[in-house]
matplotlib code that plots the C-alpha trace (Angstrom):
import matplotlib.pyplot as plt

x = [16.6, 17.5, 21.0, 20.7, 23.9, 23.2, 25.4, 24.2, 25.2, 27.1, 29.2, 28.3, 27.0, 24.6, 23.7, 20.9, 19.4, 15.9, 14.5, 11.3, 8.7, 7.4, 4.1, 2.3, -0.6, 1.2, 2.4, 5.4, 5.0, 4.5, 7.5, 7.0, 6.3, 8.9, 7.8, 9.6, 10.4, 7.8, 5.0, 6.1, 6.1, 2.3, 0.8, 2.7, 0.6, -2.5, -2.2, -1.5, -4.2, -6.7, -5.5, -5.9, -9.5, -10.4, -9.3, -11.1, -14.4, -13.7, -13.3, -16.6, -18.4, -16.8, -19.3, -18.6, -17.3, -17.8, -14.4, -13.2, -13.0, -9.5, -9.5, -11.8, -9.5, -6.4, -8.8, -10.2, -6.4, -6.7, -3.8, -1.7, -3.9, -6.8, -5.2, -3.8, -7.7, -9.3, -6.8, -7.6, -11.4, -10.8, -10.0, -11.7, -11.5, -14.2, -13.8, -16.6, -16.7, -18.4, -18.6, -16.9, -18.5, -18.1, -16.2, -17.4, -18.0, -15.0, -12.8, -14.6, -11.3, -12.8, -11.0, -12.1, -11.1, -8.1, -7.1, -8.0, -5.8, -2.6, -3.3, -3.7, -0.3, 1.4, 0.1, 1.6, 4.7, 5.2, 5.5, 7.1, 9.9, 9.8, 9.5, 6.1, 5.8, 6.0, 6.5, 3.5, 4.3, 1.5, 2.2, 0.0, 0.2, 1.3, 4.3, 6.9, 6.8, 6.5, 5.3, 5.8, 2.4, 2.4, 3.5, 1.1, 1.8, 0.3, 0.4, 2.1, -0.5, -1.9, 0.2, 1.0, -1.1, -4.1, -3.5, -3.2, -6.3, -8.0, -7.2, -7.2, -9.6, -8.0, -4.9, -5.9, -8.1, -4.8, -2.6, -4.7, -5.2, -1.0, -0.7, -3.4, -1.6, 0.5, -2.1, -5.8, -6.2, -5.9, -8.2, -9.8, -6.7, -3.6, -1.6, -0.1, 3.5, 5.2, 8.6, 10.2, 9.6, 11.9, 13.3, 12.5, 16.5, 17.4, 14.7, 16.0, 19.5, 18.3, 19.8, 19.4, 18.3, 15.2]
y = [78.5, 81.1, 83.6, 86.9, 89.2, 92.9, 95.8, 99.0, 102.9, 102.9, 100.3, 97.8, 94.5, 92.3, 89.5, 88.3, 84.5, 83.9, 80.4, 78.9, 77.1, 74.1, 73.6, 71.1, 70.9, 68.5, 65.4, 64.2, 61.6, 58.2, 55.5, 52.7, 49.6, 46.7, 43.2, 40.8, 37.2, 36.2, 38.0, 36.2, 33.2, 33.9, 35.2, 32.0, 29.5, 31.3, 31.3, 27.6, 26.9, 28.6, 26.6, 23.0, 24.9, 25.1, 21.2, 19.4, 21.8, 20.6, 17.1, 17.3, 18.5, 16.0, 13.3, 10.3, 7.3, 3.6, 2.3, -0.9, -4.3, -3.9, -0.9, -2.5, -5.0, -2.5, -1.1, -4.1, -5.3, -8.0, -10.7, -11.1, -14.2, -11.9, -9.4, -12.5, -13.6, -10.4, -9.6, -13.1, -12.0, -9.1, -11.8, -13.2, -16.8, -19.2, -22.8, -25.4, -28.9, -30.3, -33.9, -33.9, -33.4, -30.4, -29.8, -30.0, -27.0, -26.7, -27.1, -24.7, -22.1, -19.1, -16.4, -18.2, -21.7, -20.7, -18.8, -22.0, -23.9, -22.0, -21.9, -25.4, -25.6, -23.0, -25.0, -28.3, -26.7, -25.2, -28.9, -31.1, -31.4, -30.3, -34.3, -33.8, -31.3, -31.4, -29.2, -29.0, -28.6, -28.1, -29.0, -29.0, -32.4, -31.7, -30.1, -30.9, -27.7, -27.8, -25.0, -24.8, -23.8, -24.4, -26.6, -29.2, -30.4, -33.6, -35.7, -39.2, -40.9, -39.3, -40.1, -37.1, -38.7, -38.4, -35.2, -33.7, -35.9, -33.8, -30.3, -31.1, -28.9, -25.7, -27.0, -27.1, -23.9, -22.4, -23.5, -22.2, -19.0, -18.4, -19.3, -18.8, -18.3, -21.5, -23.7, -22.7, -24.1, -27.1, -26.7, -30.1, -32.2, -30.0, -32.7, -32.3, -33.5, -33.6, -32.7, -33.1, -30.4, -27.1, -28.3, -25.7, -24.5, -27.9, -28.3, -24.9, -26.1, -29.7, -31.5, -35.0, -36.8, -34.8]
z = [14.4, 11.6, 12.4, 10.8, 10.4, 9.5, 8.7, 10.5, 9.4, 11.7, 10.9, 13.6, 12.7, 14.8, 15.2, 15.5, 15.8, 15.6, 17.3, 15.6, 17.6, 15.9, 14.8, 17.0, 14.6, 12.2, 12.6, 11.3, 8.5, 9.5, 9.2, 6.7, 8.8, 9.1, 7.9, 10.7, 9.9, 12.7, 11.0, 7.5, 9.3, 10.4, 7.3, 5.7, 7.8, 7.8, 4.0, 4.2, 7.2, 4.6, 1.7, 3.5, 4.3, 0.6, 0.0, 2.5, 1.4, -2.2, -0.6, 1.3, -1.6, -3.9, -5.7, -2.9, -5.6, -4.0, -2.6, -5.1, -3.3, -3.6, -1.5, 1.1, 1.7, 2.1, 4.8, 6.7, 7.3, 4.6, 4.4, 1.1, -0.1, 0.5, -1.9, -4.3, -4.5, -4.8, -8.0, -9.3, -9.2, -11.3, -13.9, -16.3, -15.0, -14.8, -12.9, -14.0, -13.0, -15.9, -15.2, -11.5, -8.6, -6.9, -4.0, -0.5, 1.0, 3.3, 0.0, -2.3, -3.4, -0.6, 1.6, 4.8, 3.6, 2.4, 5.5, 7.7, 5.5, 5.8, 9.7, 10.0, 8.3, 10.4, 13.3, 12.3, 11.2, 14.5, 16.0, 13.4, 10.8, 7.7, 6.7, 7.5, 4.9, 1.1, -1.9, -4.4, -8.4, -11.1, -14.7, -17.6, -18.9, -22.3, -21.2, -19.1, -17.5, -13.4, -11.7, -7.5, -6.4, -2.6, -0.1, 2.4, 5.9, 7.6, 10.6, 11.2, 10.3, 7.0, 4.0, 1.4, -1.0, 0.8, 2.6, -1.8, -2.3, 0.2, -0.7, -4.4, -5.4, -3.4, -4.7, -8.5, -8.1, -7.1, -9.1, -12.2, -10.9, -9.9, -13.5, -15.8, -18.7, -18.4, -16.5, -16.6, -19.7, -18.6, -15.9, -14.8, -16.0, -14.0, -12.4, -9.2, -7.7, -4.9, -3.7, -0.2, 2.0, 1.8, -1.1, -3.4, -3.5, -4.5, -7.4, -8.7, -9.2, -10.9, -8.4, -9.4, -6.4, -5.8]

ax = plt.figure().add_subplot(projection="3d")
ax.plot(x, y, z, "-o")
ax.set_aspect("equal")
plt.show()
């Protein structure tokens, strides 16, 4: 509304107000709109929904690559000796027998054989003493060096001698592989020794009566 005083001849004033409609042709101008925190929060995981998009498109049009053995056997569950073994084939390590005869076939140094070999052991561990059982140590025979590479378990009626006699082969394979720096040079002439069982504490500290 506009108020308009005026001063007549007379000397009168009046007063006069005039009152202005307003114009409903225009609109009044827009507000700016307010960003909320939920609408960040929605543009934020659509912007990451889209990015994991673009990665697993790269991913599916990636070059497949051929999974290492290693990486197979992380997979398929594998056990730490079929880890050990499958790092020991990435070596450059070759066992010949020359002269000797091979070993039979449930002796040959394999995943399955080896796995038999430490269940059977479990098994007789789980029903005897550990006077059953024996420490093995591998030493190159020019040194007097002893390295612990295992232990063996047996019946009653099986003597330590020939229970080594009979996993010799895994035994030596073993012990050449655990230390190839130290031992697998002397491949084919390692010798093996025994200790009582559990006693590897004892050997540590040079106690004399082992």
């Amino acid at each position: 509304s506009t108020r308009t005083l005026r001063l007549r001849s007379d000397g009168t004033v009046t007063d006069t107000q005039t009152l202005k409609r307003p114009n409903l042709g225009q609109s009044a101008p827009p507000r700016p709109a307010r960003t909320t925190m939920a609408q960040l929060h929605t543009t934020r995981l659509l912007f990451s929904l889209l990015l994991l998009a673009l990665q697993l498109a790269a991913g599916f049009l990636a070059v497949p690559q051929q999974p290492s053995p290693r990486s197979l056997a992380i997979v398929r569950g594998a056990t730490d000796w079929d880890r050990l073994i499958r790092e020991d084939e990435d070596e450059d390590l070759v066992f010949e027998y020359g002269n000797r005869d091979p070993p039979p076939r449930d002796m040959k140094y394999s995943i399955y054989n080896i796995n038999r070999q430490r269940e059977h052991y479990n098994s007789i561990r789980e029903v005897s003493s550990k006077d059953l059982s024996n420490d093995v140590y591998a030493r190159d025979p020019n040194t007097d060096t002893y390295f612990f590479v295992g232990k063996i378990a047996r019946v009653s009626d099986v003597t330590p001698a020939s229970a080594v006699a009979r996993q010799y082969n895994l035994i030596e394979e073993h012990s050449a592989r655990l230390r190839p720096i130290e031992l697998y040079p002397s491949w084919g002439s390692i010798e093996l020794w025994l200790a009582p069982g559990d006693s590897e504490l004892d050997v540590a500290y040079c106690k004399p009566d082992i």
